[in-house]
C-alpha positions in Angstrom: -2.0 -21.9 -2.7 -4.1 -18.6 -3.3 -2.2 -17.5 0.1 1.2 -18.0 -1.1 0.5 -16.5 -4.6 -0.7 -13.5 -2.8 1.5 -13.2 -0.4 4.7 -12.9 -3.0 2.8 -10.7 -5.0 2.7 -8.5 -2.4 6.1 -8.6 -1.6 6.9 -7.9 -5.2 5.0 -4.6 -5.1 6.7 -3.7 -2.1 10.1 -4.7 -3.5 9.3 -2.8 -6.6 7.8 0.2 -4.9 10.9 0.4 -2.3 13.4 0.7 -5.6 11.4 3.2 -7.2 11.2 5.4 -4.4 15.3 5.0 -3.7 16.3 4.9 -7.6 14.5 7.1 -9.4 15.2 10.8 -9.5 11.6 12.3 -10.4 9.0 13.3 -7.9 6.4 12.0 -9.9 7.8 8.0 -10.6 8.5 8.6 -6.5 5.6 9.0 -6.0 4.1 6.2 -7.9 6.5 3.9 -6.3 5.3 4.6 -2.9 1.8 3.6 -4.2 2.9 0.3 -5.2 4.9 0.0 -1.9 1.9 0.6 -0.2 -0.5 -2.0 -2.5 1.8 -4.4 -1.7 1.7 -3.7 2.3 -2.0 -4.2 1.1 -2.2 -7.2 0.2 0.2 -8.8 2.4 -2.0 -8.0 5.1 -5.2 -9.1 3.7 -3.5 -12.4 2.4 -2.2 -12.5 7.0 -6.2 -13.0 7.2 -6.8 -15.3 4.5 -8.1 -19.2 5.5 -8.5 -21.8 2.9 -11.8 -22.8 2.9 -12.7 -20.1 5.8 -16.3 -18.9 6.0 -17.2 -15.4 6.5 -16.9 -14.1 10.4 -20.6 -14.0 11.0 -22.0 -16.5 13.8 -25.2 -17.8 12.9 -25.3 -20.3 15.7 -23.7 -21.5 18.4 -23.0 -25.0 16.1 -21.2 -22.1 13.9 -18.3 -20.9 16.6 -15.8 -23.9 16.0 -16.0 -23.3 12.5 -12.6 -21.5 10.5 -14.0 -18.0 9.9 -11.7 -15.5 8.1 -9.6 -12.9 10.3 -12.0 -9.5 9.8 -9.1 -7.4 11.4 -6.6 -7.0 8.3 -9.9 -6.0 6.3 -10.9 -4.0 8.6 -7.1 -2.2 8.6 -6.5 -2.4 5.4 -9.9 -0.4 4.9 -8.5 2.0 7.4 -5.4 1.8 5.5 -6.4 2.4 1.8 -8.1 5.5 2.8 -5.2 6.8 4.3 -2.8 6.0 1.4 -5.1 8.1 -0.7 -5.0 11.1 1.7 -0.9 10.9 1.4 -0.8 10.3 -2.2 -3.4 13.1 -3.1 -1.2 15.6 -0.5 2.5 14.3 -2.3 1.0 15.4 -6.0 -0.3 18.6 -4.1 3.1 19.0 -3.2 4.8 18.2 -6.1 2.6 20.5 -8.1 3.5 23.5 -6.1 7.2 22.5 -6.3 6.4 22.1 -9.9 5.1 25.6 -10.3 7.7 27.4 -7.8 10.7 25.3 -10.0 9.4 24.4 -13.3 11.4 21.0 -12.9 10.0 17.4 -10.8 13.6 16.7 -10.5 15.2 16.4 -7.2 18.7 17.4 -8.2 17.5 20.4 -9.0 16.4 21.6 -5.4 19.6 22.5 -4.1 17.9 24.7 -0.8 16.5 21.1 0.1 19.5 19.6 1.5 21.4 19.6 4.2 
């Protein structure tokens, strides 16, 4: 139950982040869209690793192997993951400050030299 309710959560936030990113016109609300996108991709993979009623993945014994032990590779990625997001997200405001400042507008209509 905890899996499922996690699991459409997640896809929520991804659903909502993906519309926010292709609907909205500001850099800013962009941006914030492709952090709920990615909190979503989040938790979808941690909920892939999730067993009801799963211990923690450290064998005690050898009576402890046949045991259900949670996955620890989606922590371990989302870890990986979560620090990366950051890195993007800290470099997209970067950007969009400096656009910001050349511009004095977040709006993407108004950078004409940017298309094609």
């Amino acid at each position: 139950m905890i899996g499922t309710i996690a699991i459409v959560t997640g896809v929520a936030l991804v659903l909502i982040g993906l519309w926010a990113v292709l609907t909205n016109r500001d850099i800013i609300r962009m941006i914030v869209g492709f952090s709920l996108f990615d909190l979503g991709v989040h938790i979808i993979m941690l909920s892939v690793g999730y067993i009801s009623g799963g211990t923690a993945p450290i064998i005690e014994s050898l009576s402890d192997i046949g045991k259900s032990t949670v996955d620890p590779v989606p922590q371990a990625l989302v870890l990986t993951a979560i620090v990366i997001g950051l890195g993007i997200t800290a470099f997209m405001l970067t950007y969009a400050v400096n656009m910001y400042e050349k511009k004095g507008t977040l709006e993407i209509d108004k950078y004409e030299e940017l298309k094609w």
